[in-house]
TIMI-2910 file (N, C-alpha, C, CB; in pm, 1 decimal, decimal comma, always signed):
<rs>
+----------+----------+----------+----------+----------+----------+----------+----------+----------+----------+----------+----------+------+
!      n_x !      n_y !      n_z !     ca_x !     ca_y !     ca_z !      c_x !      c_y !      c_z !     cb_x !     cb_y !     cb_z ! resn !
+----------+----------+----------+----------+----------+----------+----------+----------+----------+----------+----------+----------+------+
!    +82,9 !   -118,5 !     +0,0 !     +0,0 !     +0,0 !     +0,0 !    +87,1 !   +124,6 !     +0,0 !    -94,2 !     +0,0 !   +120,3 !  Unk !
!    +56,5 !   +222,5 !    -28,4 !    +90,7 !   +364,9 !    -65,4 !   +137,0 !   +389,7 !    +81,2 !    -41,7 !   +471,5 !   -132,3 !  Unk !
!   +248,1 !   +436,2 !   +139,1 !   +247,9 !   +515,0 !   +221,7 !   +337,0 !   +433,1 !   +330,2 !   +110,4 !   +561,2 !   +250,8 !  Unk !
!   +319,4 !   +273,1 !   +352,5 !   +363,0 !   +214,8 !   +432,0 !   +496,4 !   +124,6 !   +365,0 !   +251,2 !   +151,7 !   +491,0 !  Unk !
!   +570,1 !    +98,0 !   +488,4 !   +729,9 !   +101,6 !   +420,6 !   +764,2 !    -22,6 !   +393,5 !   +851,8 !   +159,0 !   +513,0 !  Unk !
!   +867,7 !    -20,6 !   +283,3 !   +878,6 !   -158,2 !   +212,7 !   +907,3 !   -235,6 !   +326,3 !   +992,1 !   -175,5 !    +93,1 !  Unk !
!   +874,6 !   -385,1 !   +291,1 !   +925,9 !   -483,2 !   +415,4 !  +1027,9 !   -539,8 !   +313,2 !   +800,4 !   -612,9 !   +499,8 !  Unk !
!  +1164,3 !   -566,3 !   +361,3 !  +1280,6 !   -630,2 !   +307,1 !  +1326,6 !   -774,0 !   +361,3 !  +1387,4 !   -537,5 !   +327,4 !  Unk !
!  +1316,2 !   -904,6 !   +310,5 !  +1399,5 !  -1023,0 !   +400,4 !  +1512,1 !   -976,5 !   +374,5 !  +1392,3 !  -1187,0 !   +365,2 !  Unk !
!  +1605,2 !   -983,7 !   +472,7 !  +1757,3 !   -981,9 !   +466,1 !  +1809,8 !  -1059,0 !   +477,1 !  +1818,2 !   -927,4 !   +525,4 !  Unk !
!  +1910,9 !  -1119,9 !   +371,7 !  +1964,3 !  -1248,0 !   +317,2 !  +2057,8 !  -1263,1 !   +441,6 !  +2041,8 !  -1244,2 !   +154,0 !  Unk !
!  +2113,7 !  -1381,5 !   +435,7 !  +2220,1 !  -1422,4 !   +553,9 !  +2313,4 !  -1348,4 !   +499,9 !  +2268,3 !  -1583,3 !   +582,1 !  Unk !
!  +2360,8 !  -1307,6 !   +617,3 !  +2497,3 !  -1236,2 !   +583,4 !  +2643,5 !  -1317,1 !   +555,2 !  +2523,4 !  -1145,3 !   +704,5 !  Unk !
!  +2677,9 !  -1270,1 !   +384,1 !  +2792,2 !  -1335,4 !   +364,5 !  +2917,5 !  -1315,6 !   +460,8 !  +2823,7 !  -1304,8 !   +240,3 !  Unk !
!  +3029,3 !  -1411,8 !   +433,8 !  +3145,0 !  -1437,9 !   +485,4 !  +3229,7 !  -1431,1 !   +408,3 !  +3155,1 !  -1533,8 !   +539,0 !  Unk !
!  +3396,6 !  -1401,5 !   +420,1 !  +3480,9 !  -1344,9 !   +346,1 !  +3506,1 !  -1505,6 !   +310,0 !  +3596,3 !  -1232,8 !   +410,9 !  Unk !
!  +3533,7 !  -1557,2 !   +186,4 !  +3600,4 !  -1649,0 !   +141,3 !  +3760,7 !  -1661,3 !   +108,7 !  +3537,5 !  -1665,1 !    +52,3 !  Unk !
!  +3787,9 !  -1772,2 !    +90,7 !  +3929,1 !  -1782,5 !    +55,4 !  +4007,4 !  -1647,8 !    -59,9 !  +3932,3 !  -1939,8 !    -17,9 !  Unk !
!  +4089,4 !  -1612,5 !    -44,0 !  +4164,9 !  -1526,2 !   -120,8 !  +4254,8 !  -1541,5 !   -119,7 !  +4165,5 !  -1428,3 !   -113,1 !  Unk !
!  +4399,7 !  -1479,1 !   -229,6 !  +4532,2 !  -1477,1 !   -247,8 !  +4573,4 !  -1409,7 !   -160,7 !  +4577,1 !  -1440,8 !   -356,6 !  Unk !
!  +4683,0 !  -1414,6 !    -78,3 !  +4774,5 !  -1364,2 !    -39,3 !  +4828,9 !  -1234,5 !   -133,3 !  +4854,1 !  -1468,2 !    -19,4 !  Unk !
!  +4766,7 !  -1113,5 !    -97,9 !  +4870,7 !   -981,6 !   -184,3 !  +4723,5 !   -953,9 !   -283,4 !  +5071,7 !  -1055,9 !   -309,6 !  Unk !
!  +4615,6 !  -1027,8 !   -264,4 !  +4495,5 !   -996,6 !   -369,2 !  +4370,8 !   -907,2 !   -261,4 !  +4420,6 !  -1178,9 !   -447,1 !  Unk !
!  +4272,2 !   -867,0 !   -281,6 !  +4170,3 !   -805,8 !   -223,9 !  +4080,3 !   -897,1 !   -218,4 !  +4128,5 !   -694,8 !   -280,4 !  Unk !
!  +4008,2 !   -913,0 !   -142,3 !  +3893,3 !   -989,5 !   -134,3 !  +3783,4 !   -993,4 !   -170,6 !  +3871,1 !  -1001,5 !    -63,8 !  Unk !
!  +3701,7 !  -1094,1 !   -194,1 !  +3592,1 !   -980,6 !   -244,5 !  +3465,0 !   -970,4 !   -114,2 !  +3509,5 !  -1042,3 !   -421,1 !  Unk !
!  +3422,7 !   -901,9 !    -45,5 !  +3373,4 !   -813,8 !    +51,8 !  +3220,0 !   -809,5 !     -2,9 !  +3459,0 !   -663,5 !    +59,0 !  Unk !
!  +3144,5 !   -838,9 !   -115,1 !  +3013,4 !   -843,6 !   -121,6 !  +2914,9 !   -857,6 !    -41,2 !  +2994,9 !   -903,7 !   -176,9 !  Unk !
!  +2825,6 !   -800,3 !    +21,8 !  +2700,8 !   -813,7 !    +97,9 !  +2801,1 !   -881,3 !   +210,3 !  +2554,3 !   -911,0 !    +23,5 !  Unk !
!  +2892,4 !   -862,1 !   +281,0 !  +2960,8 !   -910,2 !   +420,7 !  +2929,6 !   -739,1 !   +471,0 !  +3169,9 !   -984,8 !   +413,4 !  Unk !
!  +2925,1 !   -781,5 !   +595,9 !  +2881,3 !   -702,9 !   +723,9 !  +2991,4 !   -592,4 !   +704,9 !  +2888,1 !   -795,2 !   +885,4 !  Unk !
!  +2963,7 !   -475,6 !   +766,8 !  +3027,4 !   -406,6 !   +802,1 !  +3169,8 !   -416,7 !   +880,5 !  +2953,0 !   -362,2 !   +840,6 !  Unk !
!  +3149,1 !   -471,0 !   +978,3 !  +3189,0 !   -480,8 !  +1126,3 !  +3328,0 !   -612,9 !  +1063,5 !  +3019,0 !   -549,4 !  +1266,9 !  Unk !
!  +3282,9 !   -708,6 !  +1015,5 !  +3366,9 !   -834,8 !   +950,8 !  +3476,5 !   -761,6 !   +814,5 !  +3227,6 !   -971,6 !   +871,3 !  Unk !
!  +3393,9 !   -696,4 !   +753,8 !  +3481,0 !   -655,3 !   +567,7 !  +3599,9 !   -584,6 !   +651,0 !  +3369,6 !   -498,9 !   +409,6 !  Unk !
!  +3585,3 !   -473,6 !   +774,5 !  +3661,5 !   -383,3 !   +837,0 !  +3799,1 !   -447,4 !   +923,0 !  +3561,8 !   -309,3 !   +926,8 !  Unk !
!  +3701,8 !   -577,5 !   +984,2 !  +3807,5 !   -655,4 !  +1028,9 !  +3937,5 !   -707,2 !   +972,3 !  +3758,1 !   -740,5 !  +1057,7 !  Unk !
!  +3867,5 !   -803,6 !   +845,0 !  +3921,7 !   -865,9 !   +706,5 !  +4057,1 !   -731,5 !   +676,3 !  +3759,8 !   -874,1 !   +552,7 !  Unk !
!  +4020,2 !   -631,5 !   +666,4 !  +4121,5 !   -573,8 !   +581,5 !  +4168,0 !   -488,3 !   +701,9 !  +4071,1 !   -493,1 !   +433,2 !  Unk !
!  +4155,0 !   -479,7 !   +834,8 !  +4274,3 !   -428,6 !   +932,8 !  +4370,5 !   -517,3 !   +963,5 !  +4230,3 !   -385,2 !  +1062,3 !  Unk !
!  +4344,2 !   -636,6 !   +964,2 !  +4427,1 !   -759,5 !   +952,4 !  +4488,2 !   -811,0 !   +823,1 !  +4352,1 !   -859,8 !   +996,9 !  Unk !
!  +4455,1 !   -714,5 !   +716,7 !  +4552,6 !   -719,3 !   +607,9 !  +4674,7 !   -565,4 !   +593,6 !  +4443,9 !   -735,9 !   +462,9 !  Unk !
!  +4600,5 !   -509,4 !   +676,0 !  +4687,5 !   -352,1 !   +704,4 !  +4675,0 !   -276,6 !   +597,3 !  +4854,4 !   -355,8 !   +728,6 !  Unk !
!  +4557,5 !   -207,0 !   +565,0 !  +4509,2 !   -123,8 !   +482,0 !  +4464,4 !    -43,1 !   +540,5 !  +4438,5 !   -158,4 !   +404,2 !  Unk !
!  +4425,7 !   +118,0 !   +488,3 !  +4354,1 !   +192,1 !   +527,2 !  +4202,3 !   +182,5 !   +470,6 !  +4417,7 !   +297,2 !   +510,5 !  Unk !
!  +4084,4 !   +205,8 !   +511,9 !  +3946,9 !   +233,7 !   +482,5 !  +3889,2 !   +333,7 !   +467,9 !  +3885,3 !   +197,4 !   +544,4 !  Unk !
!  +3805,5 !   +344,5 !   +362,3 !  +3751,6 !   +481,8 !   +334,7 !  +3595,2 !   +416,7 !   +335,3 !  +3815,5 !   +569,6 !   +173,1 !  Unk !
!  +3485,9 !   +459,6 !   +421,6 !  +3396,3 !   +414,2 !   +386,9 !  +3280,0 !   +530,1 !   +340,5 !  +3372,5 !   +326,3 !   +483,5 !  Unk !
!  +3237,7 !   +473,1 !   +237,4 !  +3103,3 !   +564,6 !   +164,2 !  +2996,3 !   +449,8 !   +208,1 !  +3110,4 !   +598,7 !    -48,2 !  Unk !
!  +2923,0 !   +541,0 !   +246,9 !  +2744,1 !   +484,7 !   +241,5 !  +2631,0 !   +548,5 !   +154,8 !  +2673,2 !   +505,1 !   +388,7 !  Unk !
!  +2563,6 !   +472,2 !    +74,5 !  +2471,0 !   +481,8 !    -32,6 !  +2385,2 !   +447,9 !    +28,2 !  +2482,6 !   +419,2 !   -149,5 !  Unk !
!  +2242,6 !   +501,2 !    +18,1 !  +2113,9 !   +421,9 !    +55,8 !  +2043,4 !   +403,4 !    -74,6 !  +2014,7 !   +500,0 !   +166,5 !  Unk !
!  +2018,8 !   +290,5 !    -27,1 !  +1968,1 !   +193,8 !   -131,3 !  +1874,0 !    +62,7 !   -109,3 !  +2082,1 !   +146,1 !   -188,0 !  Unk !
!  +1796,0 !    +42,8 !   -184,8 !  +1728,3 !   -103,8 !   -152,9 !  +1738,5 !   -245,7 !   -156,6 !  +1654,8 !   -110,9 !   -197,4 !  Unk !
!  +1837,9 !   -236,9 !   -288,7 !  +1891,6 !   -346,1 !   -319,6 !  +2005,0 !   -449,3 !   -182,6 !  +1966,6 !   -289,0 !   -451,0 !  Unk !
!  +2041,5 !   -369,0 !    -85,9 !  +2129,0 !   -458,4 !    -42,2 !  +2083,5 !   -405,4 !    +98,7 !  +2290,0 !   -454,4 !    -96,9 !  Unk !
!  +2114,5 !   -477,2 !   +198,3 !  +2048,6 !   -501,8 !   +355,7 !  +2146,1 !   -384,1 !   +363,0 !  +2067,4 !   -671,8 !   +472,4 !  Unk !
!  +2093,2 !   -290,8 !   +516,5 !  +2130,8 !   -186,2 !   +499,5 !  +2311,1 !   -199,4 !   +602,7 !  +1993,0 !    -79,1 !   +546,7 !  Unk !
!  +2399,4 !   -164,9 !   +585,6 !  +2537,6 !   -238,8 !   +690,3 !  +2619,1 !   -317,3 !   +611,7 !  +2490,2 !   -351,4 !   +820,4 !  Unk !
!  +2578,0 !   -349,0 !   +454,7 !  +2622,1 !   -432,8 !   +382,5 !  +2717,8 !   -385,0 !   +283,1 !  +2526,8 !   -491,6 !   +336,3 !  Unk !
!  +2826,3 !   -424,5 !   +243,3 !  +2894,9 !   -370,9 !   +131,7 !  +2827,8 !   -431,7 !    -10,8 !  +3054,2 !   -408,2 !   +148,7 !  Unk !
!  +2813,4 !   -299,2 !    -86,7 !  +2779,9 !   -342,5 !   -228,5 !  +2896,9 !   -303,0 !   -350,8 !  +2634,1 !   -267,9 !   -264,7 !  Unk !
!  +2994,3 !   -248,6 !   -298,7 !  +3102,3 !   -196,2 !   -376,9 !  +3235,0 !   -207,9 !   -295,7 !  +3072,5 !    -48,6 !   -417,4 !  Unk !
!  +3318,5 !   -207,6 !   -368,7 !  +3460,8 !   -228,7 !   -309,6 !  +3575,5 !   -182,2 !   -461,4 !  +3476,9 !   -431,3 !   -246,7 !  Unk !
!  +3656,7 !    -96,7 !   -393,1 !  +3762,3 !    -15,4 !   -454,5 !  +3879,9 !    -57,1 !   -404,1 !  +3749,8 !   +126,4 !   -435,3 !  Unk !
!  +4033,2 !   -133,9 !   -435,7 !  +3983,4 !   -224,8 !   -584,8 !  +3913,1 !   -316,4 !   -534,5 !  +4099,4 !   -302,7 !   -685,9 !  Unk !
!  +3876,3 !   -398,4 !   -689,1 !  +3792,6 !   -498,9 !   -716,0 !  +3835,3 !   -643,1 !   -624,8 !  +3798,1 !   -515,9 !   -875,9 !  Unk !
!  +3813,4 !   -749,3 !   -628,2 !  +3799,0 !   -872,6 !   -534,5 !  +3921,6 !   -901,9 !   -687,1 !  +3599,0 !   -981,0 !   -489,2 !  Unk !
!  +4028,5 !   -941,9 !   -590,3 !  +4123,4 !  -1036,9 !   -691,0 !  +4244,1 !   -934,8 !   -719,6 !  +4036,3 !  -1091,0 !   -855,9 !  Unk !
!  +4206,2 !   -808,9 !   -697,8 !  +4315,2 !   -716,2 !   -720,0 !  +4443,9 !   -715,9 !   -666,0 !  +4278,4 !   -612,7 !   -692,5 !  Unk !
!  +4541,6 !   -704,8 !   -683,8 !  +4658,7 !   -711,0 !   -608,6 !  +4651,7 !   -548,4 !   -538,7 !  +4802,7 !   -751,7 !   -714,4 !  Unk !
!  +4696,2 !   -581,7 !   -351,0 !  +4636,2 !   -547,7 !   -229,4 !  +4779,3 !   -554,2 !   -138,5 !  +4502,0 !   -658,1 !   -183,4 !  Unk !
!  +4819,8 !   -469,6 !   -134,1 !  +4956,7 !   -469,7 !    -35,4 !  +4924,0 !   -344,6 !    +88,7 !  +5124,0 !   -419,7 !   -146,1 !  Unk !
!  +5012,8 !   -427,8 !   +166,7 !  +4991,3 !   -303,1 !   +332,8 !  +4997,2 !   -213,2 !   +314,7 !  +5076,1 !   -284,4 !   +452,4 !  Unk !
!  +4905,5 !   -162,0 !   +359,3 !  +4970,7 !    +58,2 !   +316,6 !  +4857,5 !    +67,4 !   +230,0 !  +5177,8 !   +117,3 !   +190,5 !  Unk !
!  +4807,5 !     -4,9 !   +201,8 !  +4688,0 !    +83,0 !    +60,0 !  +4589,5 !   +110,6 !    +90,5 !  +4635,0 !    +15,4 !    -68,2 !  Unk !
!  +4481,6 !   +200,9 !    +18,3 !  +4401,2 !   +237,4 !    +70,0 !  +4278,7 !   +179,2 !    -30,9 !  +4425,7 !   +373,7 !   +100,5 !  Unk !
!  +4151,6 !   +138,5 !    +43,5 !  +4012,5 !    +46,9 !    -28,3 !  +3907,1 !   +112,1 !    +28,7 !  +3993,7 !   -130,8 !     +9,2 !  Unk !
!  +3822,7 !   +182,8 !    -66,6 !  +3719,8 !   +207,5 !    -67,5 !  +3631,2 !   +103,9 !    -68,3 !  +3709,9 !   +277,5 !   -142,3 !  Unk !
!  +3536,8 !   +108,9 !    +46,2 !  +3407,9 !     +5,5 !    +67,4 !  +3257,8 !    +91,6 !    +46,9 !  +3414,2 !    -65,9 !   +245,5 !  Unk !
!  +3164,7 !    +70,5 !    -38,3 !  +3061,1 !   +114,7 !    -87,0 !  +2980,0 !    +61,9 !    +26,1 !  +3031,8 !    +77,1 !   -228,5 !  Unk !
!  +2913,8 !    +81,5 !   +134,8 !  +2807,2 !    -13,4 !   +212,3 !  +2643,6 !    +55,9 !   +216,1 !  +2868,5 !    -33,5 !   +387,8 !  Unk !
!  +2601,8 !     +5,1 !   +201,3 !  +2442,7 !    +20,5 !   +217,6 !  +2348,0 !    +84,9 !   +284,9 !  +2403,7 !    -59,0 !   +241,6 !  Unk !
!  +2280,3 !   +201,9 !   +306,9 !  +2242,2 !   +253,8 !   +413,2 !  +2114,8 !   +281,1 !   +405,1 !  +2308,7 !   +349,1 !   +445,4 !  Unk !
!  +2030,2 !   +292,8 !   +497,4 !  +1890,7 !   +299,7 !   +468,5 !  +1839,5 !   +399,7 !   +423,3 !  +1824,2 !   +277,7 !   +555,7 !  Unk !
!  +1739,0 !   +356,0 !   +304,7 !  +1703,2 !   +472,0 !   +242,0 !  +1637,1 !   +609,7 !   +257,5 !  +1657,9 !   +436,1 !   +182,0 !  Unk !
!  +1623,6 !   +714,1 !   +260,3 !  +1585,7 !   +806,3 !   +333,6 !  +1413,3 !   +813,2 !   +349,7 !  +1651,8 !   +925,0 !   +275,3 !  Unk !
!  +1387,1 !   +764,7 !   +271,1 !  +1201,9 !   +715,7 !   +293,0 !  +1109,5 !   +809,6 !   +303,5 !  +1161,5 !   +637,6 !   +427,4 !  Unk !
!  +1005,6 !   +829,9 !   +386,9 !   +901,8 !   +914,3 !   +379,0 !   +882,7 !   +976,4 !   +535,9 !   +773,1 !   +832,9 !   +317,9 !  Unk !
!  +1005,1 !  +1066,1 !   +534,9 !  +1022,8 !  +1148,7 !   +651,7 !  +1003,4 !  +1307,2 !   +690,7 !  +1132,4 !  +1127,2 !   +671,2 !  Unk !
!   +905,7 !  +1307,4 !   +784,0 !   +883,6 !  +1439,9 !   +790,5 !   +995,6 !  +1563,7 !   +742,8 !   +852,0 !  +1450,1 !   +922,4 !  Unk !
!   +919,8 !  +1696,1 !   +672,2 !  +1030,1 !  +1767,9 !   +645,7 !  +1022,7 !  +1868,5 !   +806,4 !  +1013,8 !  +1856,5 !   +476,0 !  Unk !
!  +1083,6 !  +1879,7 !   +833,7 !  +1156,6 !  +1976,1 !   +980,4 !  +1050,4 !  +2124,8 !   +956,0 !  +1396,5 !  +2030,8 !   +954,0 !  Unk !
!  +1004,3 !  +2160,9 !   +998,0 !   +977,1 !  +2299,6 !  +1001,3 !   +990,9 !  +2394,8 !  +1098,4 !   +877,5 !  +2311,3 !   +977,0 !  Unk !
+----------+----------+----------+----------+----------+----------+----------+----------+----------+----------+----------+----------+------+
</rs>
């Protein structure tokens, strides 16, 4: 109905899979809190952008700078795209 807010299932949240040594991972729909982990324990810096959007549970990465497979050495810096809730049908302030 008009007016009332989408209901979303939110898929299980992925897990970082196997990767190369010196490659990026790929970080898709994994949690916030885990993708951040994953790559402080690879010794990178993080830049995180949040998009709101519907397509992906909101905490979720949908983008990653570089790509999954990229060659990834200490010191670099990876942009993570994650998901944020969409701004919806919220009073304007007056």
């Amino acid at each position: 109905m008009e007016g009332e807010p989408q209901v979303r299932e939110a898929a299980p949240a992925a897990t970082v899979g196997p990767f190369e040594e010196g490659t990026m991972p790929n970080l898709r729909n994994v949690e916030r809190a885990e993708a951040e982990r994953v790559l402080a324990e690879l010794g990178v810096s993080v830049i995180v952008i949040e998009v709101a959007t519907n397509d992906v549970a909101p905490g979720r990465v949908f983008g990653q700078s570089p790509a999954a497979g990229e060659p990834l050495e200490s010191g670099d810096v990876v942009n993570l795209i994650l998901s944020a809730e969409p701004a919806g049908d919220e009073e304007p302030e007056e």
